[in-house]
C-alpha positions as CSV (number, residue, x, y, z in Angstrom):
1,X,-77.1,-38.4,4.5
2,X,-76.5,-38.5,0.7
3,X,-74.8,-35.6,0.6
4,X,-72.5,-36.8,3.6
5,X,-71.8,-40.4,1.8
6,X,-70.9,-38.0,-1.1
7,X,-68.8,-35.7,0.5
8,X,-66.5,-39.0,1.9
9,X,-66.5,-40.3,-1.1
10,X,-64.9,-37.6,-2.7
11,X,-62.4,-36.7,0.1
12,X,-61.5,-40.2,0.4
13,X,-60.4,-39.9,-3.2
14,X,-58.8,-36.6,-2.7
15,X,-56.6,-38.3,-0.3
16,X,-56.1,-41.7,-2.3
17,X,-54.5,-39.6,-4.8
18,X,-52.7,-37.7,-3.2
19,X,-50.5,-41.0,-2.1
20,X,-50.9,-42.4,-5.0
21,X,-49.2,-39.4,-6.8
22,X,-46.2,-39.2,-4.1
23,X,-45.8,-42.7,-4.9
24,X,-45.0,-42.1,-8.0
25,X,-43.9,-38.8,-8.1
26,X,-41.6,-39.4,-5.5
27,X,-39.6,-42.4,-6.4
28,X,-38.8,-40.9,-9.9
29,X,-40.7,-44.0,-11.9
30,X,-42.1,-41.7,-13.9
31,X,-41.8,-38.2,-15.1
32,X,-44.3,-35.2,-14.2
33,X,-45.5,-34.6,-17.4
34,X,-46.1,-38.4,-18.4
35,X,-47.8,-38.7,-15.2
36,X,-50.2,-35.5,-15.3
37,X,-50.8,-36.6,-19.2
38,X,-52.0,-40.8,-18.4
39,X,-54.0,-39.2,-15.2
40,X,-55.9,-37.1,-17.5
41,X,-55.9,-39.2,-20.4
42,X,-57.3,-42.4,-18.4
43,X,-59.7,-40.4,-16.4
44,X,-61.2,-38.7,-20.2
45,X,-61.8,-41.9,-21.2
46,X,-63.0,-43.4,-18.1
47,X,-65.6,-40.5,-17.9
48,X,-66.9,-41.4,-21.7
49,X,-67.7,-44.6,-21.0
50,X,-69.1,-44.2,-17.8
51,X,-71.1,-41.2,-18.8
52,X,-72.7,-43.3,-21.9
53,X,-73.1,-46.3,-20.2
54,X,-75.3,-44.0,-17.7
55,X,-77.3,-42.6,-20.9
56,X,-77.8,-45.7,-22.2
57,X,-78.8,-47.4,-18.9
58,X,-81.4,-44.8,-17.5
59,X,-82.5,-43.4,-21.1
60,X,-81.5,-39.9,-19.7
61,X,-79.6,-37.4,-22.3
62,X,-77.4,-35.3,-20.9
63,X,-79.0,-31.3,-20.0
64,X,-78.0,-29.1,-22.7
65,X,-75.7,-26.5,-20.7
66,X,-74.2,-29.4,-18.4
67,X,-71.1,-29.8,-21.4
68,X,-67.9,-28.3,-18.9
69,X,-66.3,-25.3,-20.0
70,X,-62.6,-24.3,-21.8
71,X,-62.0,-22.3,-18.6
72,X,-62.7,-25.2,-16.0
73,X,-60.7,-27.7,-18.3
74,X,-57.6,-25.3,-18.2
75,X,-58.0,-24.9,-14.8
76,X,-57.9,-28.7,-14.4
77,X,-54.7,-29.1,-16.6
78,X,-52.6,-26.4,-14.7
79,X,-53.8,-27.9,-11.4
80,X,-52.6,-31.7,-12.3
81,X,-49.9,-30.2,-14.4
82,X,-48.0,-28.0,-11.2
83,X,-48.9,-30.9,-8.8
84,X,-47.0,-33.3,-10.3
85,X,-43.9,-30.9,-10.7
86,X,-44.2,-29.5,-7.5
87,X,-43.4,-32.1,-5.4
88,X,-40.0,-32.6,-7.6
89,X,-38.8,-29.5,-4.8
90,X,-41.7,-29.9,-1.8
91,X,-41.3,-32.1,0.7
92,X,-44.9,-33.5,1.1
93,X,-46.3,-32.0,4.3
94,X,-44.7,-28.4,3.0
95,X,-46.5,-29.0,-0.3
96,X,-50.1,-29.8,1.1
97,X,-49.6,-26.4,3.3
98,X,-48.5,-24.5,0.4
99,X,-51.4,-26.2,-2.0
100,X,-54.5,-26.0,0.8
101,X,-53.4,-22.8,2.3
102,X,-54.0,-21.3,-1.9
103,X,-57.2,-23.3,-2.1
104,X,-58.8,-21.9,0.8
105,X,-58.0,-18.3,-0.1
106,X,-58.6,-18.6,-3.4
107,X,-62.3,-19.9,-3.0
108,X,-63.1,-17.6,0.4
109,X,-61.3,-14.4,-1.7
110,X,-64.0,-15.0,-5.3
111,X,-66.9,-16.2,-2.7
112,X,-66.6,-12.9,-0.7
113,X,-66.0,-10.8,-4.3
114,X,-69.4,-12.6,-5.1
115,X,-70.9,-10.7,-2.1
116,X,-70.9,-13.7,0.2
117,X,-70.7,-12.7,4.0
118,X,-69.4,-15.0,6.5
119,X,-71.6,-16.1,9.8
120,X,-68.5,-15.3,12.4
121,X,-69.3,-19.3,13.2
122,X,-67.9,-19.8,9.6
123,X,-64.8,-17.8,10.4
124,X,-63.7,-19.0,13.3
125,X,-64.8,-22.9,11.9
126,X,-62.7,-22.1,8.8
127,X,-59.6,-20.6,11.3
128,X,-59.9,-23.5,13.9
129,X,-59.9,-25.7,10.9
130,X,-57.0,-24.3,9.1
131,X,-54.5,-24.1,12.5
132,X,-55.3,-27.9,13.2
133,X,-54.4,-29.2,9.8
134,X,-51.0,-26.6,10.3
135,X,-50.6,-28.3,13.4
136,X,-50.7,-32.0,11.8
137,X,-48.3,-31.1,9.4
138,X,-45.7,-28.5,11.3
139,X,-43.1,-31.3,12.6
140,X,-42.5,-32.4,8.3
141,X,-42.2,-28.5,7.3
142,X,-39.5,-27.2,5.5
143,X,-38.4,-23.5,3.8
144,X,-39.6,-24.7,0.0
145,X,-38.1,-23.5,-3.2
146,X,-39.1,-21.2,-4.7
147,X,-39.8,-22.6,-7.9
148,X,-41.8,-25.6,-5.8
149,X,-44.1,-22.5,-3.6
150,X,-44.9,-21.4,-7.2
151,X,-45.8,-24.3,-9.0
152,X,-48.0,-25.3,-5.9
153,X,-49.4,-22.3,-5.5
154,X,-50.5,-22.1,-9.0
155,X,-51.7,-25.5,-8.4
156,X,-54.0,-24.6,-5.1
157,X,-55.3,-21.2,-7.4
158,X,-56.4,-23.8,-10.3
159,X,-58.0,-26.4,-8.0
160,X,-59.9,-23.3,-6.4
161,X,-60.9,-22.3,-9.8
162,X,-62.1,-25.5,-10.7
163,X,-63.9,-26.6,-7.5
164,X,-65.8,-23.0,-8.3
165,X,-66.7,-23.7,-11.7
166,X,-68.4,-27.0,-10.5
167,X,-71.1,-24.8,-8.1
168,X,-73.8,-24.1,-10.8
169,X,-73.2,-28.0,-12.4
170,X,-76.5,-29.2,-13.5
171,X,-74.9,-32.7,-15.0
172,X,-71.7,-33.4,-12.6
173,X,-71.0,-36.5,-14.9
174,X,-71.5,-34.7,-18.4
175,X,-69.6,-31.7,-17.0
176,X,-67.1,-33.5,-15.6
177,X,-66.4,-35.5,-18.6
178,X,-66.1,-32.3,-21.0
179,X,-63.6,-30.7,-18.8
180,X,-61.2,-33.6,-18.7
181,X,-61.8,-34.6,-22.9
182,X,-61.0,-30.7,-24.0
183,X,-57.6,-31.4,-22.1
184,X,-56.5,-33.3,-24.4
185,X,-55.5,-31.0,-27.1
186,X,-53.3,-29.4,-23.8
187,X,-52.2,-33.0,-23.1
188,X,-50.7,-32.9,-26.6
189,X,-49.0,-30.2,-26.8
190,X,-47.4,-31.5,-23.4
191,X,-46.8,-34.6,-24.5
192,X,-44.6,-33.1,-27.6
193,X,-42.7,-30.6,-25.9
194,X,-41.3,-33.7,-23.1
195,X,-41.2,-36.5,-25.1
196,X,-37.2,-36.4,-25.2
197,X,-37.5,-36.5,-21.6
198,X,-39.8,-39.1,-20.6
199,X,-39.4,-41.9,-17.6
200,X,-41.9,-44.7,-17.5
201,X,-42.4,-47.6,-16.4
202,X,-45.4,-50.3,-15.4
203,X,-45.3,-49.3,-11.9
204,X,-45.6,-45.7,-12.7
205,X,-48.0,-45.6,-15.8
206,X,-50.3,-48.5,-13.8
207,X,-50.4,-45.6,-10.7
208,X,-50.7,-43.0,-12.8
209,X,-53.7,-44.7,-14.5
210,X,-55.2,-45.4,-11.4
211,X,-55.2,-41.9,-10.5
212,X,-57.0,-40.9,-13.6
213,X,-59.3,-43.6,-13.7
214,X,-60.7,-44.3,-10.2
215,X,-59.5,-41.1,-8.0
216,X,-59.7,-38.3,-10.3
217,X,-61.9,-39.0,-13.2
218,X,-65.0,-41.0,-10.8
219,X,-63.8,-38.2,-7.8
220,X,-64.0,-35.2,-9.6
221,X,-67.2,-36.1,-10.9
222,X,-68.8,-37.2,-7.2
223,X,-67.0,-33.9,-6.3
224,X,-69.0,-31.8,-8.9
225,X,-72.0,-33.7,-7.5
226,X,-71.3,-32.5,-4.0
227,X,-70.8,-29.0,-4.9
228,X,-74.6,-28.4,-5.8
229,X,-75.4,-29.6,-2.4
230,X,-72.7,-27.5,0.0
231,X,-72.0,-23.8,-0.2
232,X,-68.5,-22.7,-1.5
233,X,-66.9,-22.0,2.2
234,X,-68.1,-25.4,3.3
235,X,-66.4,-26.7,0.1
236,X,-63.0,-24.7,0.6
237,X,-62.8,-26.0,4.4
238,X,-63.9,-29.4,4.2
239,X,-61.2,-30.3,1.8
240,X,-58.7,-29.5,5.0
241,X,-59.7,-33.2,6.2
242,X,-58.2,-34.6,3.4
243,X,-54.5,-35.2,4.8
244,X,-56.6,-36.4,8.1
245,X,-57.5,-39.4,6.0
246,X,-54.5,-39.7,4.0
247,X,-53.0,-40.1,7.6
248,X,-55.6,-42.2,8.7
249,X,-54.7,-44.7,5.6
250,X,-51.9,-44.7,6.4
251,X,-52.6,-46.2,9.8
252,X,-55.0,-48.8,8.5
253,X,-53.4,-49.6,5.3
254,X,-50.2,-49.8,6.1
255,X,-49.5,-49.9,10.0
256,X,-48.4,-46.4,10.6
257,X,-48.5,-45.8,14.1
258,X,-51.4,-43.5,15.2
259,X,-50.0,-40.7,17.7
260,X,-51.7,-37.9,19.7
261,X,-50.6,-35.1,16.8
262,X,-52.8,-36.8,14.5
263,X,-55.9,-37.8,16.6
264,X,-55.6,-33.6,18.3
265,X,-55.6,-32.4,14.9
266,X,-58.3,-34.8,13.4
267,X,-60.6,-33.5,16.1
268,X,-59.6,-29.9,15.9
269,X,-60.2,-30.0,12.0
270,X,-63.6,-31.9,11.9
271,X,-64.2,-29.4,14.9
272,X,-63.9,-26.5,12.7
273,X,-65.7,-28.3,9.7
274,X,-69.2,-28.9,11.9
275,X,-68.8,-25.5,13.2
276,X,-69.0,-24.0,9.4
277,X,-71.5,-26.3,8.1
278,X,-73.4,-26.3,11.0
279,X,-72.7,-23.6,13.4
280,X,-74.6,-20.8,11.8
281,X,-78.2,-23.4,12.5
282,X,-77.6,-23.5,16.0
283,X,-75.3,-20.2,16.9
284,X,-76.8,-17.2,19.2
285,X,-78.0,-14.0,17.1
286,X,-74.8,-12.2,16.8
């Protein structure tokens, strides 16, 4: 049940920021790079005082090894980085297809390289999974740019990368924290190189530092936590329910109308999610 509460937690993040960036993003009240740079500024520090208020509080130090890694962090700047300039060209529901369908192969491509065999209830979960969240978002679809099909997929490949590096976590908080401070040497150099071209203003910086602070820095860290609980298939295909509940917000938040597309492809994509997480325990010998 923990790891479920967890799980949800997580994805409901995932999908709170994924508005949150289109809102921002996409009405041009702030620039990409000012954006990606707040996000992972706010998060850092939301992460550092979370992290020693948790010390402090429980009297735990941090384990040793559980300190993030260079190759994580950079995988965590180019994934917020190409987001946020990606949908400059994407049209949203062509951008998640572009940035799940690059997550999903990245992480079942390493996992099988690792020597990781899928149950054929995990494939066909992982395919059922895949076509419903294609089918939620085929009526928005459009021929991207090129430049936009790059950028996102670069983006998918980091988030892959990351989600990876987060499987052997024995500190989600500590590791989490590490990765997003050593951005900020990346942040820098960003910040530097745009500064002549920067757009902000208090409803863009106040989004932006909500998506560092609550939906990335506190969601990549329940994320990390999840990880040590849920094999790396499980973790590539439950993401797919993300722009399920970014729909679903939609609907409750701010009173889209809920139509048969979305409830047929919710079911078909939590459908294929219990059949890879729990198929295998209950399928025939094959």
């Amino acid at each position: 049940m923990k790891a479920v509460v967890l799980t949800l937690t997580s994805l409901i993040a995932f999908a709170g920021n994924s508005i949150v960036c289109r809102m921002a993003l996409g009405s041009g009240i702030i620039d990409p790079a000012s954006f990606t740079s707040i996000r992972l500024l706010s998060g850092a520090v939301t992460l550092v005082v979370l992290h020693y208020w948790v010390s402090y509080s429980t009297k735990k130090a941090s384990v040793d090894d559980a300190k993030g890694s260079w190759r994580a962090s950079l995988a965590l700047f180019l994934y917020a980085l190409c987001f946020s300039y990606a949908y400059l060209s994407l049209q949203t529901a062509t951008g998640a297809l572009i940035l799940f369908a690059a997550v999903q192969i990245t992480m079942l491509l390493l996992s099988a390289l690792k020597g990781t065999k899928l149950h054929w209830t995990e494939w066909l979960g992982t395919i059922a999974a895949f076509a419903g969240f294609v089918y939620l978002v085929a009526p928005e679809l459009a021929t991207p740019s090129l430049k936009g099909l790059v950028l996102m997929s670069i983006s998918g490949i980091a988030w892959g990368l990351y989600t990876l590096a987060g499987r052997g976590s024995t500190d989600p908080l500590s590791d989490t924290m590490h990765n997003f401070v050593r951005t900020m040497p990346m942040l820098l150099v960003l910040t530097m190189a745009t500064a002549e071209v920067a757009v902000l203003s208090s409803k863009g910086v106040a989004l932006a530092l909500a998506s560092g602070a609550l939906m990335s820095g506190l969601g990549y860290a329940i994320w990390y936590q999840v990880l040590r609980q849920i094999s790396a298939v499980q973790a590539a295909v439950v993401q797919l329910s993300v722009p399920v509940i970014a729909a679903l917000g939609g609907v409750i938040f701010v009173g889209e109308a809920i139509d048969l597309r979305l409830m047929t492809s919710a079911l078909i994509i939590l459908g294929g999610i219990l059949m890879v997480i729990l198929g295998k325990r209950y399928a025939l010998p094959s």
